[in-house]
C-alpha positions in Angstrom: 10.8 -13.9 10.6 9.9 -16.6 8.3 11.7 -17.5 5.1 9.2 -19.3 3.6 7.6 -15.7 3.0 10.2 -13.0 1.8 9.1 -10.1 0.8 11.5 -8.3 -1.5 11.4 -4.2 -1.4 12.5 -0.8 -0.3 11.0 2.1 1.2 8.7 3.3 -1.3 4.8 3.6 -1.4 4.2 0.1 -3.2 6.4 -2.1 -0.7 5.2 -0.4 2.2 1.5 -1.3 1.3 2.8 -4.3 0.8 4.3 -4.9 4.5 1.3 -3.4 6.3 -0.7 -5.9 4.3 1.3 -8.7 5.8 2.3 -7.5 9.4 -1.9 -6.6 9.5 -2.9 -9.8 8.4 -0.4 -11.6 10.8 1.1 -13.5 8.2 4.9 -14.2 9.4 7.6 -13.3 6.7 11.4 -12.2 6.0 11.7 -8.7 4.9 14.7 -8.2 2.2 15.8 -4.8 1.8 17.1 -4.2 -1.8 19.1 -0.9 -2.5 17.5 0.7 -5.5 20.4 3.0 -5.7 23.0 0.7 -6.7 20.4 -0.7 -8.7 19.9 -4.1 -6.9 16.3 -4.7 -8.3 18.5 -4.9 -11.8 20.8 -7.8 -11.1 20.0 -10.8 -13.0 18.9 -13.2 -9.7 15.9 -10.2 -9.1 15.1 -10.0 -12.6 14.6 -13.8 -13.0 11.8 -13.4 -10.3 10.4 -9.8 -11.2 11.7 -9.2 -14.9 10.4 -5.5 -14.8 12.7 -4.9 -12.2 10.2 -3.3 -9.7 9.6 -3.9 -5.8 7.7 -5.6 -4.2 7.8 -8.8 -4.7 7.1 -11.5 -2.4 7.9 -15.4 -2.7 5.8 -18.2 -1.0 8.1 -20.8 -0.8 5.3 -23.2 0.9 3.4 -23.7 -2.4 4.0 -25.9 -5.8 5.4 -24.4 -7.9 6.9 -21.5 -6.0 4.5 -18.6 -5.8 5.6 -15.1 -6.8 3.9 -12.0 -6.5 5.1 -8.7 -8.1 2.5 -6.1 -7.7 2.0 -4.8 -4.5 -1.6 -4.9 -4.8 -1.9 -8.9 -5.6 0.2 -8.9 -2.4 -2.3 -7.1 -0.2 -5.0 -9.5 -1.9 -2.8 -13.1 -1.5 -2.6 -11.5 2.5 -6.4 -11.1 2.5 -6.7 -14.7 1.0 -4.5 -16.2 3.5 -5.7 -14.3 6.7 -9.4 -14.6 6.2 -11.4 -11.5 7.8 -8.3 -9.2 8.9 -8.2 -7.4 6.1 -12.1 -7.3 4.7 -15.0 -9.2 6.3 -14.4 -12.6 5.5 -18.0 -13.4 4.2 -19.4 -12.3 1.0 -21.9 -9.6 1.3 -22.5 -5.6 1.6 -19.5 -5.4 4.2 -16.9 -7.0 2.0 -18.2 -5.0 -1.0 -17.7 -1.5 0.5 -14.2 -2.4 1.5 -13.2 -3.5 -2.2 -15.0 -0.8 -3.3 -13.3 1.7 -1.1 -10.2 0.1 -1.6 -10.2 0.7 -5.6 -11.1 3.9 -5.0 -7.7 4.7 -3.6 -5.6 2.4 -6.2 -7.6 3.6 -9.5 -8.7 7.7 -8.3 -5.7 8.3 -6.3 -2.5 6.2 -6.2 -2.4 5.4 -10.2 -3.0 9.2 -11.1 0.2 9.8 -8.5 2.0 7.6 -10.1 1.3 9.2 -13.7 2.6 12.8 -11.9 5.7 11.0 -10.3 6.3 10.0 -14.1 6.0 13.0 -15.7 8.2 14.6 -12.9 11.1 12.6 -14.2 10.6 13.7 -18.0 10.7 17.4 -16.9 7.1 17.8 -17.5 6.5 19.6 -14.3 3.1 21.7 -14.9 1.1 18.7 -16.1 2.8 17.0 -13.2 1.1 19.5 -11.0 -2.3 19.3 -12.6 -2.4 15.5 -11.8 -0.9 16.2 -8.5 -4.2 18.9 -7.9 -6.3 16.2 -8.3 -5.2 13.5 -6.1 -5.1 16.1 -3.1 -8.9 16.8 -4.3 -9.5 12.9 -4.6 -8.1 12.9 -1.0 -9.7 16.0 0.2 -13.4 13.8 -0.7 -12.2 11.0 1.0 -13.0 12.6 4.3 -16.7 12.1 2.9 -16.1 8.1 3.9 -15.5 8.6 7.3 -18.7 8.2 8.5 -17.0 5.4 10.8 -13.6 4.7 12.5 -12.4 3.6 9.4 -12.5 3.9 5.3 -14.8 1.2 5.2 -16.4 0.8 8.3 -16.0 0.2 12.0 -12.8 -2.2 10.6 -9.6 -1.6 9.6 -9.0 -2.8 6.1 -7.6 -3.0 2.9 -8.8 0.1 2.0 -7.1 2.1 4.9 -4.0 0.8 3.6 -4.5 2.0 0.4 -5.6 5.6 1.7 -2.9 5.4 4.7 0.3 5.1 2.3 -0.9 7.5 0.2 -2.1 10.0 2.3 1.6 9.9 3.7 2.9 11.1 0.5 0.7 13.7 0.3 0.5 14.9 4.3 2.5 17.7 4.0 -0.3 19.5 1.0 -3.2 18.6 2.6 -5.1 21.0 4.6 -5.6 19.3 8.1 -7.5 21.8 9.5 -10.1 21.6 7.0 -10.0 17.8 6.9 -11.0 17.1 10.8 -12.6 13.5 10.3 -9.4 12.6 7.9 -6.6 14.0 10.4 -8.4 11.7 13.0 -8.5 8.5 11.2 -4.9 9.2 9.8 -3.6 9.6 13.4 -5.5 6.4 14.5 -4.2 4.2 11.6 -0.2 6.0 12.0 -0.2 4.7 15.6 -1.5 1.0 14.7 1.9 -1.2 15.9 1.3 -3.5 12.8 1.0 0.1 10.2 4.2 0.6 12.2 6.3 -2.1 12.1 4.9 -2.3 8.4 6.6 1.5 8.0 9.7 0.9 9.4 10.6 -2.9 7.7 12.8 -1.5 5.2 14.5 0.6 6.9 15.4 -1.8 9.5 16.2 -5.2 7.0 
C-alpha cells in the first residue's frame, strides 16, 4: 500500500480498469473502497475532488499541485506514463501504435456504446437498450479477429487487453465461447494473470 497513490472506487467496470492498470504497471497505491449505495461518491469531501460524482478517481499526492485523475481511462494512461513499457512498448513506433489503436477500439466500439445501453436501461428504454447491447457482443465477437498473437496487441500484454478484459467480463455470460476459440483462450490467460487478479478483487477487499 502507498498513500501517496489512492485510488478512489468500487466494483464497477471503470475502477476495475483502473486497478489492473496500476497493479499491471507495478505502481504501489491505497485502494479506497467507496459505497455507492449510501451514496458516498456524493458527499461533499468526494465531490470537491471529482465534482461529477463518479469513480475512479486517483490522487498523486507526490506531485505539485496535487494531481487528480477522474476518468478511468486517463488513469490507465498516467500508469502507462509512469511505468514505461508495461503497459505499451515504451518506444514510439508500429508496436506502440497497434496497442493504442487496439486499445480505442475497445473504449470508443465497445465500452462507450455499453455504457449508452446501461443508460437507456435505467430510463426504461429496454429494446433500444438491447439493439446497442447486439452490437457490442458483435464488436466483441470480431475481436477474436486480433488474436493473431497471445495478446490484443501482440505477443504483450497491454493496455488494450485491459480494455477488452473488463469488458468482456460484462458480457461473458452472452458470448458464444464455443464459437470464439482464440477469444475464450486469451480471456482465460489474462483472468488467471495475479496482477488482473488482485486488480479484480481490490474493491472488494478495501
Amino acid at each position: 500500500m502507498n498513500d501517496q497513490i489512492e485510488l478512489f472506487g468500487a466494483n464497477t467496470g471503470n475502477s476495475l480498469r483502473a486497478a489492473i492498470a496500476l497493479e499491471e504497471s507495478g505502481i504501489a497505491y491505497t485502494a479506497r473502497k467507496l459505497d455507492l449505495y449510501a451514496q458516498e461518491q456524493r458527499g461533499p469531501a468526494f465531490l470537491a475532488l471529482n465534482p461529477a460524482g463518479k469513480v475512479p478517481t486517483l490522487i498523486d499526492h507526490g506531485t505539485t499541485p496535487m494531481l487528480v485523475i477522474n476518468q478511468s481511462n486517463a488513469i490507465i494512461q498516467y500508469a502507462d506514463a509512469k511505468a514505461p513499457g508495461r503497459l505499451a512498448p515504451a518506444q514510439p513506433g508500429p508496436e506502440r501504435i497497434r496497442v493504442i489503436d487496439r486499445y480505442f477500439f475497445f473504449v470508443t466500439d465497445v465500452i462507450a456504446p455499453s455504457h449508452a445501453a446501461f443508460f437507456l436501461h435505467q430510463a426504461g428504454h429496454d429494446k433500444a437498450a438491447a439493439i446497442i447491447d447486439l452490437r457490442v457482443i458483435e464488436q466483441l465477437t470480431w475481436s477474436e479477429r486480433f488474436l493473431t498473437d497471445e495478446f490484443m496487441a501482440g505477443e504483450q500484454f497491454s493496455m488494450a487487453d485491459i480494455m477488452a478484459f473488463t469488458i468482456a467480463t460484462a458480457f461473458r455470460d452472452r458470448l458464444d465461447w464455443k464459437q470464439l476459440p482464440q477469444l475464450s483462450r486469451w480471456f482465460d490467460t489474462v483472468e488467471a494473470r495475479p496482477a488482473v487478479q488482485r486488480g479484480r478483487n481490490v474493491f472488494k477487499d478495501a
